[in-house]
Every structure is written in C-alpha cells, then in structure tokens.
mmCIF file as Biopython writes it, N, C-alpha, C and O atoms, coordinates in Angstrom:
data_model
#
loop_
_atom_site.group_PDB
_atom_site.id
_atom_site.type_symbol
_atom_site.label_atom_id
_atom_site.label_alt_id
_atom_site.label_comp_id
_atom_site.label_asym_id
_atom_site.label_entity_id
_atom_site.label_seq_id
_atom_site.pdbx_PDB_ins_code
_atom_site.Cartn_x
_atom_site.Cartn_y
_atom_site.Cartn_z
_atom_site.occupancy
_atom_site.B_iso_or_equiv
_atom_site.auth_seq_id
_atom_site.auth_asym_id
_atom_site.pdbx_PDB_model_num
ATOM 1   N N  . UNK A ? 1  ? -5.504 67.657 12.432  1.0 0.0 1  A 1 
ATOM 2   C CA . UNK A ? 1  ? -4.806 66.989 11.338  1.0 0.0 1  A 1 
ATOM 3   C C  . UNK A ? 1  ? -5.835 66.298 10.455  1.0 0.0 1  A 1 
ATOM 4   O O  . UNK A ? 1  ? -6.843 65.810 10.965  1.0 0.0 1  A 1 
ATOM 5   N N  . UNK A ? 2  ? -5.640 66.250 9.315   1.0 0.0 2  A 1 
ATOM 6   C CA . UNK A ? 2  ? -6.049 65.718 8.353   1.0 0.0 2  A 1 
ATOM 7   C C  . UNK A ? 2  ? -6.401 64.303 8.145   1.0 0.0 2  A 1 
ATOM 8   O O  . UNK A ? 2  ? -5.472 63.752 7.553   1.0 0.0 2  A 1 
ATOM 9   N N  . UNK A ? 3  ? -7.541 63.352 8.440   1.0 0.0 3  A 1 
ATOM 10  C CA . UNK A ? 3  ? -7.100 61.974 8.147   1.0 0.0 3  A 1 
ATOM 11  C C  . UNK A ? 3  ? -6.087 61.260 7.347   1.0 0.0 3  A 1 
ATOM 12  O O  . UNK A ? 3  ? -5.337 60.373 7.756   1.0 0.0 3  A 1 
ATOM 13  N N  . UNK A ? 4  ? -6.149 61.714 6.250   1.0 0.0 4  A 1 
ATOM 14  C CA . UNK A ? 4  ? -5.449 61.424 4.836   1.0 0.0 4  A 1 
ATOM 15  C C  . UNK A ? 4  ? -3.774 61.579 5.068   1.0 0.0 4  A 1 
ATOM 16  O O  . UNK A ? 4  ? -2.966 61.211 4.216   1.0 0.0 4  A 1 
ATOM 17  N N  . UNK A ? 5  ? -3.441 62.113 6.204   1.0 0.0 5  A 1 
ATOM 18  C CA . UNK A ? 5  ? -1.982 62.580 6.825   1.0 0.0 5  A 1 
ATOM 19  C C  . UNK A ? 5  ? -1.393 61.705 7.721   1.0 0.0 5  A 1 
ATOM 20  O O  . UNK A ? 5  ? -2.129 61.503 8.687   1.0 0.0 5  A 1 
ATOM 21  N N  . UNK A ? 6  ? -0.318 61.099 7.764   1.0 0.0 6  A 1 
ATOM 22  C CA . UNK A ? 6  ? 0.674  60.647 8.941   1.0 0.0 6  A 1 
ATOM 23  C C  . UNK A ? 6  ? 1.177  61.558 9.427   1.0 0.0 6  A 1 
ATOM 24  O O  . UNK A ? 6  ? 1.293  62.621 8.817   1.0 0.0 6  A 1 
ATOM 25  N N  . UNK A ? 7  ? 1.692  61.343 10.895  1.0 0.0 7  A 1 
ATOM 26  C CA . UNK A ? 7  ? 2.968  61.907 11.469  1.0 0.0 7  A 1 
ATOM 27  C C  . UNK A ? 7  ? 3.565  61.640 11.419  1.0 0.0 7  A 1 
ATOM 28  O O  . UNK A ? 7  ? 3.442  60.425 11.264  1.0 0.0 7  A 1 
ATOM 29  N N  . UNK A ? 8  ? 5.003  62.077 11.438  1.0 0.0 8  A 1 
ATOM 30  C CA . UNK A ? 8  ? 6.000  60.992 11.525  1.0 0.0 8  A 1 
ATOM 31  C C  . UNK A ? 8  ? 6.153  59.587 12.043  1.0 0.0 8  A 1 
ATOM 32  O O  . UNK A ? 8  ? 6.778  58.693 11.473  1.0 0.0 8  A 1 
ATOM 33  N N  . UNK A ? 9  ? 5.463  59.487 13.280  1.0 0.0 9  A 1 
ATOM 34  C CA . UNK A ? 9  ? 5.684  58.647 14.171  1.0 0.0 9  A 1 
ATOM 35  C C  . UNK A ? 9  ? 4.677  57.327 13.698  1.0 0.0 9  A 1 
ATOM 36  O O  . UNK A ? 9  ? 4.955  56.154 13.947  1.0 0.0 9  A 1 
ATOM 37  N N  . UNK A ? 10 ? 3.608  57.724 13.057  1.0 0.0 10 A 1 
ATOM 38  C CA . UNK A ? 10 ? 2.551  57.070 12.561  1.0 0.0 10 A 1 
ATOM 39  C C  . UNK A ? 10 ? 2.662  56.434 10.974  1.0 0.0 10 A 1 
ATOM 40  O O  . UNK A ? 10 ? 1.953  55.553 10.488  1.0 0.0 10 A 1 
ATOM 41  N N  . UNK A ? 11 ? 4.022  57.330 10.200  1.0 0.0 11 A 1 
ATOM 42  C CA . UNK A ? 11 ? 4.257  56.818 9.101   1.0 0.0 11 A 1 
ATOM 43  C C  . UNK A ? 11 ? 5.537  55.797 9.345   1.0 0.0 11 A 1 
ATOM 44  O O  . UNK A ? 11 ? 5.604  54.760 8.684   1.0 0.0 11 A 1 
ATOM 45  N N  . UNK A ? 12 ? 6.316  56.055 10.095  1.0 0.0 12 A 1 
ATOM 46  C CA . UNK A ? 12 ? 7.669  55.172 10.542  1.0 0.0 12 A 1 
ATOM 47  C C  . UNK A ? 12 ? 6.997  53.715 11.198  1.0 0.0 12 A 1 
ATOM 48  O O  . UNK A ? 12 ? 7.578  52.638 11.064  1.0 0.0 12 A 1 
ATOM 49  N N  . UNK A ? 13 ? 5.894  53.834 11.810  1.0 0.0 13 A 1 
ATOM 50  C CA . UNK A ? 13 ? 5.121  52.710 11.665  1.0 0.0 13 A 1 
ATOM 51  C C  . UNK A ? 13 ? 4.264  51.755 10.945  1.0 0.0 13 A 1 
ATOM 52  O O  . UNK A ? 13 ? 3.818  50.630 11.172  1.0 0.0 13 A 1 
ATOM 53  N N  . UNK A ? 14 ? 4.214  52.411 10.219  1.0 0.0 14 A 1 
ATOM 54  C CA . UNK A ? 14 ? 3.646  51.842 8.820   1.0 0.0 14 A 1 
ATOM 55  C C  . UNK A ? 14 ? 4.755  51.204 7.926   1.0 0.0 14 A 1 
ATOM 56  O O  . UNK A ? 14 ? 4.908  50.024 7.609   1.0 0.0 14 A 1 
ATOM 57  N N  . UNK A ? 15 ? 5.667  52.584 7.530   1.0 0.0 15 A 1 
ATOM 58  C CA . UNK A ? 15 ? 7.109  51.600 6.916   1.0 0.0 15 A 1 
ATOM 59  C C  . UNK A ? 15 ? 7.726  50.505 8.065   1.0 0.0 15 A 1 
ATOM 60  O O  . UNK A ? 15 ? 8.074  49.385 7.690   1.0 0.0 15 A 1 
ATOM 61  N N  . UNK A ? 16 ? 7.827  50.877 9.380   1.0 0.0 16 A 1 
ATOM 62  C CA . UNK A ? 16 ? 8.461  49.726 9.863   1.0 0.0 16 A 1 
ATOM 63  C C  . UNK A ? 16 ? 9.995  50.159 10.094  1.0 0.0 16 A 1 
ATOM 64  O O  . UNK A ? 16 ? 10.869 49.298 9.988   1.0 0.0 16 A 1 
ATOM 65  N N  . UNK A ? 17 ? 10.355 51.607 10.437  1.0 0.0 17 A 1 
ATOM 66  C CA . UNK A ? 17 ? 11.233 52.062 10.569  1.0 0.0 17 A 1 
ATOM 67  C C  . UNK A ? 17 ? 11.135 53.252 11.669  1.0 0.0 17 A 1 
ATOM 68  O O  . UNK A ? 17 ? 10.042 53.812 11.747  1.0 0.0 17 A 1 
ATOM 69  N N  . UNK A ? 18 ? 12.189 53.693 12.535  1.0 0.0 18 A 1 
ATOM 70  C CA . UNK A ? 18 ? 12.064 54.462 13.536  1.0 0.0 18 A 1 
ATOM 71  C C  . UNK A ? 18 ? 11.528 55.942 12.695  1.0 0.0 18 A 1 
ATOM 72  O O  . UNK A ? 18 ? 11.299 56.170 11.507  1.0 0.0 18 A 1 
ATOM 73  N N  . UNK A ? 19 ? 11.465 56.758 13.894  1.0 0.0 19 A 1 
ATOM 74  C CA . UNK A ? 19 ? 11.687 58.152 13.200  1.0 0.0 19 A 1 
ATOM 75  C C  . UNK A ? 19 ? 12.288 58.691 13.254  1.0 0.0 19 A 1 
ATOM 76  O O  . UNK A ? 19 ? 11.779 59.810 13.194  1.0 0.0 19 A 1 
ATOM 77  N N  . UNK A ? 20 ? 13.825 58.779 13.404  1.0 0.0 20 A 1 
ATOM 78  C CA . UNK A ? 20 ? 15.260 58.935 13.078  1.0 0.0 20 A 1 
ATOM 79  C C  . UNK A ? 20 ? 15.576 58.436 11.973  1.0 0.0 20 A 1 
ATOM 80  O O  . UNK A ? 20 ? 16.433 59.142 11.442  1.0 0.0 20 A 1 
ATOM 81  N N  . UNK A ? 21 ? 15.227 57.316 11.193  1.0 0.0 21 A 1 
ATOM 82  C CA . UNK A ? 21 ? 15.431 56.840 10.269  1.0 0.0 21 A 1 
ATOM 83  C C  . UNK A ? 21 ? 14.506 57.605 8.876   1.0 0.0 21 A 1 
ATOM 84  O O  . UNK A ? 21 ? 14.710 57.804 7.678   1.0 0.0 21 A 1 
ATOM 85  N N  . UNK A ? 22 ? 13.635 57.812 9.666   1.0 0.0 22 A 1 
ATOM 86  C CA . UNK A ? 22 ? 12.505 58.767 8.470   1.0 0.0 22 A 1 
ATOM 87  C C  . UNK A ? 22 ? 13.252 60.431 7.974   1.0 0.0 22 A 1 
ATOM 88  O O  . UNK A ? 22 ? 13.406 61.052 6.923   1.0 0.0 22 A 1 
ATOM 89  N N  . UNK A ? 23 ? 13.587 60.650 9.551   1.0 0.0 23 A 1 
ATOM 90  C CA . UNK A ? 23 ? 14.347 61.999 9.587   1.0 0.0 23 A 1 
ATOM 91  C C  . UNK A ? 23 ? 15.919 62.093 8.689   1.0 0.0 23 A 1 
ATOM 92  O O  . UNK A ? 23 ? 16.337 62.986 7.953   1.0 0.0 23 A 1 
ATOM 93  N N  . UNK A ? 24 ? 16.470 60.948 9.050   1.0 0.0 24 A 1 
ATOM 94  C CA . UNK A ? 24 ? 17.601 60.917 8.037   1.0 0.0 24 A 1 
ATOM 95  C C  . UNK A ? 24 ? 17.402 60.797 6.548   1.0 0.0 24 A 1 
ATOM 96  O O  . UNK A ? 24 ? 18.260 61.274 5.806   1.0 0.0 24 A 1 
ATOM 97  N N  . UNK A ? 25 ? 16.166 60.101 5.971   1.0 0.0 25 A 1 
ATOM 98  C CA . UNK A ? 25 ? 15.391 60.190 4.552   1.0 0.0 25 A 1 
ATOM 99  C C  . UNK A ? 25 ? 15.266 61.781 4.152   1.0 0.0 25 A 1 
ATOM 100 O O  . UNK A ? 25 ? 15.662 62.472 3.213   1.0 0.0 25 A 1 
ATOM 101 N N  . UNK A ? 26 ? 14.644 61.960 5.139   1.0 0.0 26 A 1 
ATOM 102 C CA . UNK A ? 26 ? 14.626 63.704 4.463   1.0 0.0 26 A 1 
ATOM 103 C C  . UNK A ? 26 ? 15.281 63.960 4.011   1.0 0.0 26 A 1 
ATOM 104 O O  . UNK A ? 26 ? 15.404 63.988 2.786   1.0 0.0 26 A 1 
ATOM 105 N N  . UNK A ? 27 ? 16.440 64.452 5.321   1.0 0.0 27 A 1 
ATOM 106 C CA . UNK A ? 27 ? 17.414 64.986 4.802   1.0 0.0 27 A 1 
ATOM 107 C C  . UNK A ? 27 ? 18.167 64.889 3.878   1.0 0.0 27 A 1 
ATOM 108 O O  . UNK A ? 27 ? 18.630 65.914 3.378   1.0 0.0 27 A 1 
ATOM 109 N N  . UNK A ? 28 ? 18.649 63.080 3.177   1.0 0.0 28 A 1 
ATOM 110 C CA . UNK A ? 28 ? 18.962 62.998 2.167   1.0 0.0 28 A 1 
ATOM 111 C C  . UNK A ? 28 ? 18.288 63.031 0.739   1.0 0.0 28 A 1 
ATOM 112 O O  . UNK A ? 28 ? 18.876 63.232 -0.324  1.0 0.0 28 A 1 
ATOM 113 N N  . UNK A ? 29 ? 16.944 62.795 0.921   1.0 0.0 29 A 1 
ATOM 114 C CA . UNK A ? 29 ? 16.298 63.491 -0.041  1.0 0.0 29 A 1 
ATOM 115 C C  . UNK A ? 29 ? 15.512 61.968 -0.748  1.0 0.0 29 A 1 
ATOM 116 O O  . UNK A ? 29 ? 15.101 61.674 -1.871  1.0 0.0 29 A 1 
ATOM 117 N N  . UNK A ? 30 ? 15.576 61.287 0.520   1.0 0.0 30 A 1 
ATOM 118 C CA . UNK A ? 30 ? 14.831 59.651 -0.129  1.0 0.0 30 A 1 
ATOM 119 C C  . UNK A ? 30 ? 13.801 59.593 1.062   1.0 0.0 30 A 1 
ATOM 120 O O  . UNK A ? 30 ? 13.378 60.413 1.877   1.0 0.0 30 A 1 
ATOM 121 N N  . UNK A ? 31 ? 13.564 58.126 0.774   1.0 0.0 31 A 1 
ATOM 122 C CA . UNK A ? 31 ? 12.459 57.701 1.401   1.0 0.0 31 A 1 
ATOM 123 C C  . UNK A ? 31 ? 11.301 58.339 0.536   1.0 0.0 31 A 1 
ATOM 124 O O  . UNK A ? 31 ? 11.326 58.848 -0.584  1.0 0.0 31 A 1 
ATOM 125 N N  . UNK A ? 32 ? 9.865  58.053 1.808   1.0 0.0 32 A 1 
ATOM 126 C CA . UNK A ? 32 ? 8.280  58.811 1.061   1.0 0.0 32 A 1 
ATOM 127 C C  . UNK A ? 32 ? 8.599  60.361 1.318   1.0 0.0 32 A 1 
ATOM 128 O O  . UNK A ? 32 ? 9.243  60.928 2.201   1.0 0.0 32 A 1 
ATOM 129 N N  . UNK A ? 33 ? 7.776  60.898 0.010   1.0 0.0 33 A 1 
ATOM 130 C CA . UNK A ? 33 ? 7.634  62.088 -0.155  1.0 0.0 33 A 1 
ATOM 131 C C  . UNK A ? 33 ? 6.726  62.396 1.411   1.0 0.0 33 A 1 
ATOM 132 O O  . UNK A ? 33 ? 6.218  61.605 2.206   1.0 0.0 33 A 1 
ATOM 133 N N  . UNK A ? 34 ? 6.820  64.131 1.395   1.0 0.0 34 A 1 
ATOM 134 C CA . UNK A ? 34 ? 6.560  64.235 2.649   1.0 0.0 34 A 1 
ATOM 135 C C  . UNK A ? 34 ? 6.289  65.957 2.471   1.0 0.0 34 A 1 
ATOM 136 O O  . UNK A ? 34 ? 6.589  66.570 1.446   1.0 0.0 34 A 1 
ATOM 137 N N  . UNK A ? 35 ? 5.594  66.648 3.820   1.0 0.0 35 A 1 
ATOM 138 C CA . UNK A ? 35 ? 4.742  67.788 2.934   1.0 0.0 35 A 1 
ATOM 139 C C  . UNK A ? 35 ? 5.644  68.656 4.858   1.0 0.0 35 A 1 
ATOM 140 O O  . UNK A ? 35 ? 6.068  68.308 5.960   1.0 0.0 35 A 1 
ATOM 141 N N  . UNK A ? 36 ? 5.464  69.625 4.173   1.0 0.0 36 A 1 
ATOM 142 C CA . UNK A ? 36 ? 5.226  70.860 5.922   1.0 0.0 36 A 1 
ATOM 143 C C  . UNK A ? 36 ? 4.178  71.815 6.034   1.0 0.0 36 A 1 
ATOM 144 O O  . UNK A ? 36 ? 3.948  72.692 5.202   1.0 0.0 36 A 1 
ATOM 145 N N  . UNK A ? 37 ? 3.536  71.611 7.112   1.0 0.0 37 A 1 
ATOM 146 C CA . UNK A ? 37 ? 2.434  72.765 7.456   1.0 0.0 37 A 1 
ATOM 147 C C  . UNK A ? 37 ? 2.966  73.266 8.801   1.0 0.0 37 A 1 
ATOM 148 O O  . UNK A ? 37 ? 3.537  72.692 9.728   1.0 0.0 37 A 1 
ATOM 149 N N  . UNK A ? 38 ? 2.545  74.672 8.569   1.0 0.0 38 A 1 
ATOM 150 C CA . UNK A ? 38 ? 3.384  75.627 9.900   1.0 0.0 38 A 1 
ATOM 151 C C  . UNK A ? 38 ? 4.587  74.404 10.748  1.0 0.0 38 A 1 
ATOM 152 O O  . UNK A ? 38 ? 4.772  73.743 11.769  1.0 0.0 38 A 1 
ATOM 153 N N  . UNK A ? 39 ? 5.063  74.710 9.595   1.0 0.0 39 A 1 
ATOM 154 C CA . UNK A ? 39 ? 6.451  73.923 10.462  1.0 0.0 39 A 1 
ATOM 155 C C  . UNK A ? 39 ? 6.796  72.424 11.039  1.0 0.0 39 A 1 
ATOM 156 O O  . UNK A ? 39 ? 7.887  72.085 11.498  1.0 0.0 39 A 1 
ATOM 157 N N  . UNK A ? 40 ? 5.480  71.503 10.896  1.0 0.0 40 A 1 
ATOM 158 C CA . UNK A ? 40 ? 5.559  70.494 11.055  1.0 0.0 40 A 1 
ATOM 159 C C  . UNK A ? 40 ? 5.501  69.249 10.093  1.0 0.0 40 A 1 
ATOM 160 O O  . UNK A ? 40 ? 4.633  69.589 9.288   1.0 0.0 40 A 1 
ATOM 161 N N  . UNK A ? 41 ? 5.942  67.987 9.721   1.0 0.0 41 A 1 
ATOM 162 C CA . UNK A ? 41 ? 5.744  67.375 9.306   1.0 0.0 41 A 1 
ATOM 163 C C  . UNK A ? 41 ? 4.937  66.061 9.001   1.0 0.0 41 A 1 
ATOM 164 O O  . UNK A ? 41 ? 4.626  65.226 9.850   1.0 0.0 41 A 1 
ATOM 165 N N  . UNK A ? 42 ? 4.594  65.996 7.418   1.0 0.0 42 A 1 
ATOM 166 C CA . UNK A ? 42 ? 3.229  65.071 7.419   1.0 0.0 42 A 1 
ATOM 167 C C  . UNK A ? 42 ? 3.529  64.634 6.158   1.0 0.0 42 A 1 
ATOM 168 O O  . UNK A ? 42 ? 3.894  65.285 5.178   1.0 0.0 42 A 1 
ATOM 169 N N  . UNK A ? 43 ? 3.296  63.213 6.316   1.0 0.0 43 A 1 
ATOM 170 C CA . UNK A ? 43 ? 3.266  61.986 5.213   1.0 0.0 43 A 1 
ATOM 171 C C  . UNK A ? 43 ? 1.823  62.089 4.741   1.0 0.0 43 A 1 
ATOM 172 O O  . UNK A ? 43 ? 0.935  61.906 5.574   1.0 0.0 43 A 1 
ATOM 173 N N  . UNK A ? 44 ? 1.478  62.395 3.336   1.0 0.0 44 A 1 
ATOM 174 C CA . UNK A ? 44 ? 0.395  61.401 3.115   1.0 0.0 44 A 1 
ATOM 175 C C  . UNK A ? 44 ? 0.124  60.121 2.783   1.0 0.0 44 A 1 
ATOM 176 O O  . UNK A ? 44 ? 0.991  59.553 2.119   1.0 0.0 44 A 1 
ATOM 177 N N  . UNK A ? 45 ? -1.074 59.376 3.133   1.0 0.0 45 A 1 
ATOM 178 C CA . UNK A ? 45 ? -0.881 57.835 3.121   1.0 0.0 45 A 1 
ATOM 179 C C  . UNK A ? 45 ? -0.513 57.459 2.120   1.0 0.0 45 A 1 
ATOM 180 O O  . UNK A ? 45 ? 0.422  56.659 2.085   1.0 0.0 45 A 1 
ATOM 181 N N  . UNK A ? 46 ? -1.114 57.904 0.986   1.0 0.0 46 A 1 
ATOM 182 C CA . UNK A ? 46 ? -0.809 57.893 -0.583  1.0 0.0 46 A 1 
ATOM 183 C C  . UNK A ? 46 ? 0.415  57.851 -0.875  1.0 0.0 46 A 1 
ATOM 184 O O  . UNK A ? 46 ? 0.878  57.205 -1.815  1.0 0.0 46 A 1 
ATOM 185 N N  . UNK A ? 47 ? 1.133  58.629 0.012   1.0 0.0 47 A 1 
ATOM 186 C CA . UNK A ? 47 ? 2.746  58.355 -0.602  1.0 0.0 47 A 1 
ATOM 187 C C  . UNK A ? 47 ? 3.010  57.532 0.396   1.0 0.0 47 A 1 
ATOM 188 O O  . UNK A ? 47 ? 4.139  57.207 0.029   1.0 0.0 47 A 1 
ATOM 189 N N  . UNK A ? 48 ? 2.809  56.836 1.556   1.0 0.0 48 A 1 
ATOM 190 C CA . UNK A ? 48 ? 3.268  55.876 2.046   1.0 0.0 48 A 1 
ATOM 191 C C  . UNK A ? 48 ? 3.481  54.881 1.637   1.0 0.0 48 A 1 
ATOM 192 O O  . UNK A ? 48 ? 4.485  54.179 1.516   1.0 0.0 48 A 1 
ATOM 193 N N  . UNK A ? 49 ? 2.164  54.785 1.334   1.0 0.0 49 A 1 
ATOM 194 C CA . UNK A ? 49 ? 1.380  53.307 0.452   1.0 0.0 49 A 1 
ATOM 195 C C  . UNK A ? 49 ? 2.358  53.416 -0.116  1.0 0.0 49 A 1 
ATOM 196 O O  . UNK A ? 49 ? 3.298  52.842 0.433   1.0 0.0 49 A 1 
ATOM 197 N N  . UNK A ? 50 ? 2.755  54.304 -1.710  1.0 0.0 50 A 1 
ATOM 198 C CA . UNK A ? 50 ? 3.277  54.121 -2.632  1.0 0.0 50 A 1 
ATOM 199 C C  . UNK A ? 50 ? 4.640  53.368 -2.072  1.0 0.0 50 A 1 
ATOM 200 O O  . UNK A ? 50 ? 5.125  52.346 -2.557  1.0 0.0 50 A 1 
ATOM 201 N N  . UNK A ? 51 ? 5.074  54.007 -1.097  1.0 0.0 51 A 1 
ATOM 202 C CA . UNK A ? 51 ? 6.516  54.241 -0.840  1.0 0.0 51 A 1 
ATOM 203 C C  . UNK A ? 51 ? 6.964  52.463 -0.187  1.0 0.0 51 A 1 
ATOM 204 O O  . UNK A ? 51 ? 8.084  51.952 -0.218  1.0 0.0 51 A 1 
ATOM 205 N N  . UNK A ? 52 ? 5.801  51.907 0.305   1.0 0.0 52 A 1 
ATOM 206 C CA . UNK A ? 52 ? 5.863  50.993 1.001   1.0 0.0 52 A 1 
ATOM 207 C C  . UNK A ? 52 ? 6.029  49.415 -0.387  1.0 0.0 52 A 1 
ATOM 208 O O  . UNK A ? 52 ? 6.750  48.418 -0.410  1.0 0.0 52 A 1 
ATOM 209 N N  . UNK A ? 53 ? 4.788  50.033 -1.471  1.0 0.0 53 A 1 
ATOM 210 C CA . UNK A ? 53 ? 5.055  49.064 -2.823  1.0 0.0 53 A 1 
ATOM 211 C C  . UNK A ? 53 ? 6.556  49.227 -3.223  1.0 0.0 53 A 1 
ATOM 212 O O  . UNK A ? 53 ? 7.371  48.349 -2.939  1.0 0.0 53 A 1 
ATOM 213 N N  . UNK A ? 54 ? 6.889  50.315 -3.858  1.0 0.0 54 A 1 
ATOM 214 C CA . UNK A ? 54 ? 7.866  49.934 -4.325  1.0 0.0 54 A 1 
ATOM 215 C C  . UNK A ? 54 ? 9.308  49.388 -3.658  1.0 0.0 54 A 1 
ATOM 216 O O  . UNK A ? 54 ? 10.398 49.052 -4.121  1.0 0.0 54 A 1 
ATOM 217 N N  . UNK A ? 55 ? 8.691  49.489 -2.249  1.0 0.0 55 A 1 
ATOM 218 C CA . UNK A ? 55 ? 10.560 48.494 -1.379  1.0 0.0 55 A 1 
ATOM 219 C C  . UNK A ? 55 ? 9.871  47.426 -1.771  1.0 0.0 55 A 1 
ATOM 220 O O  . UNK A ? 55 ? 10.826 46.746 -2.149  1.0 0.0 55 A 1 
ATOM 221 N N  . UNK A ? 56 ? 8.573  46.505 -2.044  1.0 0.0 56 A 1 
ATOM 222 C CA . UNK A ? 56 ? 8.218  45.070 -2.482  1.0 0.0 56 A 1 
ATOM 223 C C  . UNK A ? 56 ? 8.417  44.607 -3.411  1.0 0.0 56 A 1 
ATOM 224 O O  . UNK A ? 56 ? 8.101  44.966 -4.545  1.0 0.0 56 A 1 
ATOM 225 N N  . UNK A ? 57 ? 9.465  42.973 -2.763  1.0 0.0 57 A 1 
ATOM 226 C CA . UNK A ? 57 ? 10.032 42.545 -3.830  1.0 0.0 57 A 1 
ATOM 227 C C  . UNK A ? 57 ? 9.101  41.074 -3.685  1.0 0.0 57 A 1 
ATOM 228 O O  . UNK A ? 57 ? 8.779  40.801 -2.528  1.0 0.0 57 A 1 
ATOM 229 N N  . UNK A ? 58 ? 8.742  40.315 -4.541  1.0 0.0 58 A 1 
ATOM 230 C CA . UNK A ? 58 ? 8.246  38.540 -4.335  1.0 0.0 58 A 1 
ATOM 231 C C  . UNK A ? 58 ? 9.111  37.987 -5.187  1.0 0.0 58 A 1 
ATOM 232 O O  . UNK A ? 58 ? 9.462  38.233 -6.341  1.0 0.0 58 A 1 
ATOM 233 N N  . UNK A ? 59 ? 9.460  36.960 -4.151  1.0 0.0 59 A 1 
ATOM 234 C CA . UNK A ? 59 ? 10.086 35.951 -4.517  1.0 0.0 59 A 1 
ATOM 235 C C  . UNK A ? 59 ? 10.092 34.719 -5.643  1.0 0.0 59 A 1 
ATOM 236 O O  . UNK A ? 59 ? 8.957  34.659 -6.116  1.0 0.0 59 A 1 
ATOM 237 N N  . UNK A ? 60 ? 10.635 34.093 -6.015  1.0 0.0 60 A 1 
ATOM 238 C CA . UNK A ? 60 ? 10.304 32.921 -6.760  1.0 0.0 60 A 1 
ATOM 239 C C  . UNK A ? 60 ? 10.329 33.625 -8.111  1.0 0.0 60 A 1 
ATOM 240 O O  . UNK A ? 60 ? 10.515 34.779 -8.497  1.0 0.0 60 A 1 
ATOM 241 N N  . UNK A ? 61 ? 10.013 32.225 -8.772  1.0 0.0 61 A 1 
ATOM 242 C CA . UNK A ? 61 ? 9.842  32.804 -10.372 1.0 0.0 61 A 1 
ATOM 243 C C  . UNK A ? 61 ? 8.803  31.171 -11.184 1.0 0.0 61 A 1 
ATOM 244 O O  . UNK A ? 61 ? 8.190  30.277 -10.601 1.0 0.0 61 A 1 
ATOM 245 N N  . UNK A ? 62 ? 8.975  31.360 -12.340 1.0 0.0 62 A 1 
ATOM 246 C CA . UNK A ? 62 ? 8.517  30.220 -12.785 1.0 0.0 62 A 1 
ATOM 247 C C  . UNK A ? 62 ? 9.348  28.830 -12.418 1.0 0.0 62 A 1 
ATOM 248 O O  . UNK A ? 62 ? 10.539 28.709 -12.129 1.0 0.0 62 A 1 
ATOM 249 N N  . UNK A ? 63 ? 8.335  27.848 -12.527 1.0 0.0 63 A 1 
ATOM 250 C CA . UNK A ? 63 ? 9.122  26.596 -11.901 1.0 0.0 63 A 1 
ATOM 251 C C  . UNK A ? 63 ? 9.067  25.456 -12.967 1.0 0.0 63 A 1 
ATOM 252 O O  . UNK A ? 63 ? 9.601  24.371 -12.739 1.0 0.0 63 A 1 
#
C-alpha cells in the first residue's frame, strides 16, 4: 500500500467514526472521497484531511 493511502479502518480513525459508518458513506454517496484498487478500498489522506476540515466548525464570534 501506498503511504499517501488509508484503509478503511485507518481512515474511520482519523475521522473518529467506525467502519460501518464509513461503509454506509459510500454507499450513500457522502462522507471522504474514496478510490478502489483490485477490489479494495482506500482513502487518500488528502481527502481525509479535507473531509475532516470541512465537518470544522469554531465557536464564538466577536465580543
């Protein structure tokens, strides 16, 4: 495997979500983008990362 690649199991840890929960993303067609080689599946970090900014929200505002 590729450094630059998650597994499932390694990207659901990063988001902070099982991998049933990653697996149900697929299928509906959300969550991080996500790639197949001979049949298996792989996150790149790049879209993790990404995927991980945009659920970030900060709080507060001007005071």
């Amino acid at each position: 495997m590729q450094p630059d690649l998650f597994t499932p199991t390694a990207a659901a840890d990063a988001i902070g979500v099982t991998t049933s929960t990653l697996a149900t993303w697929r299928c509906r067609g959300s969550g991080p983008a996500y790639i197949k080689r001979n049949g298996k599946v792989f996150y790149r970090r790049a879209d993790v990362a990404a995927f991980i900014a945009s659920r970030t929200t900060e709080h507060g505002g001007a005071q």
